[in-house]
N, C-alpha and C positions, 0 to 999 in steps of 0.2 A: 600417178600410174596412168599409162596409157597402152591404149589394143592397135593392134594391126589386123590388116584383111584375113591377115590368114590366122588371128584367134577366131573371129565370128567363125570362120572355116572347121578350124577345130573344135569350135563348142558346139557347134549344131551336128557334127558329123563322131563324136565323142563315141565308143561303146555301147550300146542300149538307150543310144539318145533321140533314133528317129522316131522310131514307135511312138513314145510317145509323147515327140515334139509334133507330130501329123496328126496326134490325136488330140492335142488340146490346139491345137489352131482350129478344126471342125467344131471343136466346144466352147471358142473364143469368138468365134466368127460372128455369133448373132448377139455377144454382148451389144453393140452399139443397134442391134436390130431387132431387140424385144420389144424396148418400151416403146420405140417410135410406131413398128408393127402393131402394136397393142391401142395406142392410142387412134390412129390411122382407121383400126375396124372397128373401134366403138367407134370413132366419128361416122362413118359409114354407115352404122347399124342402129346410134341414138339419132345421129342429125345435131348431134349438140357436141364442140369443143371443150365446154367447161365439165359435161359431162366426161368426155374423153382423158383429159387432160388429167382430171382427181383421179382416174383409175390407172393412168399411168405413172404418176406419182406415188399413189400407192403400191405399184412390183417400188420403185426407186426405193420408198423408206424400207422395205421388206428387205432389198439387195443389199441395202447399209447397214442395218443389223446382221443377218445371214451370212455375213462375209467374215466377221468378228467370231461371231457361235460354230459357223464350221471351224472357220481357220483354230480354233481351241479346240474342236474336238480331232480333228487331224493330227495337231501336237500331240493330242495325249494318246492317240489310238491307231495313227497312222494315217493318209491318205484313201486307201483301199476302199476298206468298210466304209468311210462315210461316204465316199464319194457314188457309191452303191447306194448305199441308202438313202442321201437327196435327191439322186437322180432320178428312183422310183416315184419318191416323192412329189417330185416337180410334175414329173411327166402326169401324175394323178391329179396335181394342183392347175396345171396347164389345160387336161381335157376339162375340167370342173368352170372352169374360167371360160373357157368355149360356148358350152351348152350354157351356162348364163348366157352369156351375151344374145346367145341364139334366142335363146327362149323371153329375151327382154325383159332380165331379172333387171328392178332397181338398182340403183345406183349407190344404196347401203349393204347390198348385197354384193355387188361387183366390187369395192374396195376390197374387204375382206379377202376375198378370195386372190385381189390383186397382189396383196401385203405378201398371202399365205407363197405366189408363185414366185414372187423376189424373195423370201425367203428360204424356199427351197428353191433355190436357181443356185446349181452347182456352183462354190467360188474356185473354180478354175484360175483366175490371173493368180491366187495365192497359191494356190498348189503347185500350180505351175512354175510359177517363181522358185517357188521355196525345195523344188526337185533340185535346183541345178545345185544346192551345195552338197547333193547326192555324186550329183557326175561331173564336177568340173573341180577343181582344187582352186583354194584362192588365189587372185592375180589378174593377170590379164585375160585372161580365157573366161571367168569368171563375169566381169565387167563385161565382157563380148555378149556373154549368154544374156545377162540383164537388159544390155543394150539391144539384141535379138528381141527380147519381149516388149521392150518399149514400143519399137519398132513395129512388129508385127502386130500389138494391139492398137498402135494409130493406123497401119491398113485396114482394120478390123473397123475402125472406126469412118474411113470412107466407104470404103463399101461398105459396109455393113446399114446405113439407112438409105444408100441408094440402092439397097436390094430388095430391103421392104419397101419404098416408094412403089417399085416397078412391079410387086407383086400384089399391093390392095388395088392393083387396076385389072386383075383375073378376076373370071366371071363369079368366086369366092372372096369376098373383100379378107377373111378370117385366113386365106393361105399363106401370107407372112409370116401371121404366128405358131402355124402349126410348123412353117419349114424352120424359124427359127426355135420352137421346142424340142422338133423333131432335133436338130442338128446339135444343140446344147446334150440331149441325153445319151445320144449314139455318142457323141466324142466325149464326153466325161466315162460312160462303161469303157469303152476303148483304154482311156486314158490308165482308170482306176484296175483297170485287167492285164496291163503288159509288166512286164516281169521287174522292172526296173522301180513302179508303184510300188506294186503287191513284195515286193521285198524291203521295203525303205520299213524300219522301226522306227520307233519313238525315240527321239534323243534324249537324257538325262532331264529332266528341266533343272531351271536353277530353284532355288529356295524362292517362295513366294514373300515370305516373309509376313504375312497375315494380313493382317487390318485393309488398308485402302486396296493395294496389289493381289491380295488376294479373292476381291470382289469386281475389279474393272480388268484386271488381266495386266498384261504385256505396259499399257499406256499409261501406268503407274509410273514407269520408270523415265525420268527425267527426257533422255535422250530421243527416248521412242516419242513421245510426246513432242516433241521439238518435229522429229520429221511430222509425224500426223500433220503438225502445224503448214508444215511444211506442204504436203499433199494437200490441206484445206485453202490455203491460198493460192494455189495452183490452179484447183478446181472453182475457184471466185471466180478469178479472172478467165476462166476458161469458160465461164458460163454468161458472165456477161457478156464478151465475146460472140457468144450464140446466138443472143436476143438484138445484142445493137448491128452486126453485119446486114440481118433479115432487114432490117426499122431503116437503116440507110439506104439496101438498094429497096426497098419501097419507097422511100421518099424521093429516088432517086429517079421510080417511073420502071422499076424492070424489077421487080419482086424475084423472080427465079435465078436472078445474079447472086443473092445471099447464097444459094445452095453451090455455088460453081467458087465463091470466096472459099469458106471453109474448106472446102475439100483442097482447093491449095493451100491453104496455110499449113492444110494435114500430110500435103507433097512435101512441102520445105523440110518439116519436121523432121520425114523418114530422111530426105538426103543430108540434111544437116547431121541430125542424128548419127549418123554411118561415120561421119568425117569427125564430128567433133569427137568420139571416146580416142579418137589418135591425136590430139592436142587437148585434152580438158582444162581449160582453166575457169578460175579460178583450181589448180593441181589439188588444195585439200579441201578433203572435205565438207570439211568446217566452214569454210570459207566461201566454197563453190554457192553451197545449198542456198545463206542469204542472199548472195550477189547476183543468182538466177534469178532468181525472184523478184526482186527489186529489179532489173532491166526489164523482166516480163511486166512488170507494173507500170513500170515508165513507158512502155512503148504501146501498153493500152492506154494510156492517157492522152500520147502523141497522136493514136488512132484516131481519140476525138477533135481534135486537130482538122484530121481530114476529112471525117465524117461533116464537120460544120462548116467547112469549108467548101463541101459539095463535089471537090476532087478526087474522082474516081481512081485515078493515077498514085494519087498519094496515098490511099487508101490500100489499095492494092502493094505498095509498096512496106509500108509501115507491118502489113499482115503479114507479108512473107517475112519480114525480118523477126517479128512476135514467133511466130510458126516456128523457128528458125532452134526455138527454147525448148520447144514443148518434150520434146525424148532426153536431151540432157536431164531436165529435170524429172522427169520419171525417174529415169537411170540413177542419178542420183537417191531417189527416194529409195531403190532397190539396195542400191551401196550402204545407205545410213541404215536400212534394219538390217545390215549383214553386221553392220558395224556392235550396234547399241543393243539389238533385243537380245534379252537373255536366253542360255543356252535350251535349248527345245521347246521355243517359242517363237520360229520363223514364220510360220503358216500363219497364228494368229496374228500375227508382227504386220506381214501382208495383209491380211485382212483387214487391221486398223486405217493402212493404207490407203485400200480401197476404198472404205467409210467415208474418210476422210475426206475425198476425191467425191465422191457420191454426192455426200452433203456439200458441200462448196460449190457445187455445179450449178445443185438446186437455190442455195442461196444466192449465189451469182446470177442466177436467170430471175428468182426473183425481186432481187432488190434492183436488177437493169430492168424488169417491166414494169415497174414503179416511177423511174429516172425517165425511161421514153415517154411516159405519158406523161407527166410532170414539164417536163423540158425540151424532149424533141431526140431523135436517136443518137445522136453524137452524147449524150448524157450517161446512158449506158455505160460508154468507154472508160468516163471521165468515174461512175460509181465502181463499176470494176478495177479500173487503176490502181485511184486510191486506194482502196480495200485492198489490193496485193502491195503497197506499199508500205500500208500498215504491218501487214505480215510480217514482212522483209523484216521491218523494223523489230517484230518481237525477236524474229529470228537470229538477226544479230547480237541481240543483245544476252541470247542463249545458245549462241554459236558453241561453247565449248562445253555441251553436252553430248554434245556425236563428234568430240577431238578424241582421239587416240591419245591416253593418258601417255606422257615422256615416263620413259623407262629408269625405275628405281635406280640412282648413283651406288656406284661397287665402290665399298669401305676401301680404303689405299692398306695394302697389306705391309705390316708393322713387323 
């Protein structure tokens, strides 16, 4: 299956679809601009990274869970209501977080309250996701919309920490996080109050069927689990990524080039993105999910190549072409829980997505600032590679858990 210009046209311009495609881009926006902002004014206001660092890890573990516990209660309750009630939430959990910090509570007090503001941090990307099989019918237009959200959550993600960079240099280091609280709970009420929300019901669920699926959710089910796999090796290589770019142009004599790398590899993304859902290949599914991966794994190993090589040029090339993956493979992760998760269990389906994503990010950053000090920044690449090639490999080998079962053979009439 593949989109043309003028489905993204039609899915974003759909009946009841601006309202609140504008209002979760406002409540999308400071995803990529919490934890950086957060971490950025405790450094500010402790003097210490390592302190900064565990309190922004801690909203990360809170956002990895939270994403999973909404996304199930959206299933069962609808969008609306929850998204009301975390946002109050947050917004309580955000000012609390503040006034610590101001008042230079410890640093077993500031986690806590870190976990509690990732926690209640609206999961907008799953809600948001999981509207469009409200307003768009499956197909191309469908793929458009998902492909729309890839897309707009990797703009989300360049601007969105060069917006807190620029704002802990105000005469308030804390004005980051209040603009990106502020901006998370305006566009989640927005989101949760236009009419196209506030009328989505609960879909049928399927049978849980008890035992394991009835305790972990949605990620019981074979397939769904396959993509998760899928978004966690995504988010490996996506994190180590993060820590070896910084490690090489440091060693490279120009530390502020890391920040000017990502952000293009996060340009490739969006234009590739746009072109690739009108030729997708690998065309199925099945097929596409490992083979993405496995190139994204390959071409961070290839990274380290140039990282040890010293060649800026080759560096800069290899990234654009890595970058090049990044929204197919979203896209695709969008596709596989349309595909697998059972029926009224899209929202938490998303949410597992997220998690997935979350955590991989985290472990990818961890295990490449382990590899740079070990070995030198080109090690990073070569930790993250492998680890997404591993994936690959589970993934293939489970490929035919998100196949479209071939259709029962008709008895030959006698």
């Amino acid at each position: 299956m593949s989109v043309s210009l003028s489905d993204y046209r039609a899915a974003v311009s759909v009946p009841g679809a601006v309202v609140p495609v504008l209002a979760s881009a406002l409540a999308r926006l400071p995803i990529a601009m919490f934890s950086l902002a957060t971490l950025l004014y405790v450094q500010r206001e402790s003097g210490s990274f390592a302190v900064a660092g565990a309190v922004s890890a801690g909203s990360l573990i809170g956002v990895s869970v939270g994403s999973v516990v909404q996304g199930r209660a959206m299933d069962r309750r609808g969008p609306s209501q929850v998204l009301l009630l975390v946002a109050a939430l947050f917004a309580l959990a955000a000012a609390g977080l503040v006034v610590s910090i101001e008042s230079g509570a410890p640093l077993l007090a500031l986690i806590p309250l870190a976990v509690l503001t990732g926690f209640t941090q609206p999961a907008m990307p799953g809600a948001s996701r999981a509207l469009w099989t409200e307003l768009v019918p499956a197909g191309p237009r469908r793929e458009a919309a998902y492909s729309y959200e890839a897309i707009s959550l990797e703009v989300f993600f360049i601007l969105g920490p060069a917006l807190a960079a620029f704002l802990v240099t105000a005469p308030w280091s804390g004005t980051g996080l209040v603009v990106a609280s502020s901006a998370m709970v305006v566009g989640s009420v927005a989101f949760a109050l236009c009419r196209p929300v506030r009328t989505t019901r609960p879909a049928p669920r399927a049978a849980s069927g008890g035992g394991l699926s009835g305790v972990v959710g949605v990620i019981a089910n074979p397939g769904m689990l396959t993509v998760a796999l899928a978004s966690l090796g995504f988010g490996l290589v996506i994190g180590s990524v993060e820590v070896g770019v910084p490690a090489v142009a440091s060693a490279l004599g120009s530390p502020s080039l890391g920040g000017v790398l990502l952000s293009a590899w996060s340009v490739t993304s969006v234009l590739v993105g746009l072109l690739y859902g009108m030729r997708p290949w690998p065309r199925p599914l099945y097929l596409r999910i490992p083979v993405l991966m496995a190139t994204f794994g390959a071409l961070a190993v290839l990274m380290s190549v140039a990282g040890a090589s010293g060649s800026l040029v080759l560096l800069v090339l290899t990234m654009l072409l890595a970058g090049g993956l990044i929204t197919p493979q979203v896209t695709g992760h969008s596709l596989g829980v349309e595909l697998v998760a059972p029926g009224g269990s899209a929202t938490e389906a998303f949410g597992w997505v997220v998690t997935a994503a979350t955590l991989g990010i985290a472990l990818g950053q961890s295990v490449a600032g382990v590899a740079v000090e070990a070995s030198g920044p080109a090690a990073a690449f070569v930790a993250g590679g492998l680890g997404g090639l591993v994936v690959a490999t589970v993934l293939w080998f489970r490929r035919r858990t998100v196949r479209t079962p071939d259709p029962a053979p008709v008895a030959a009439a006698v």
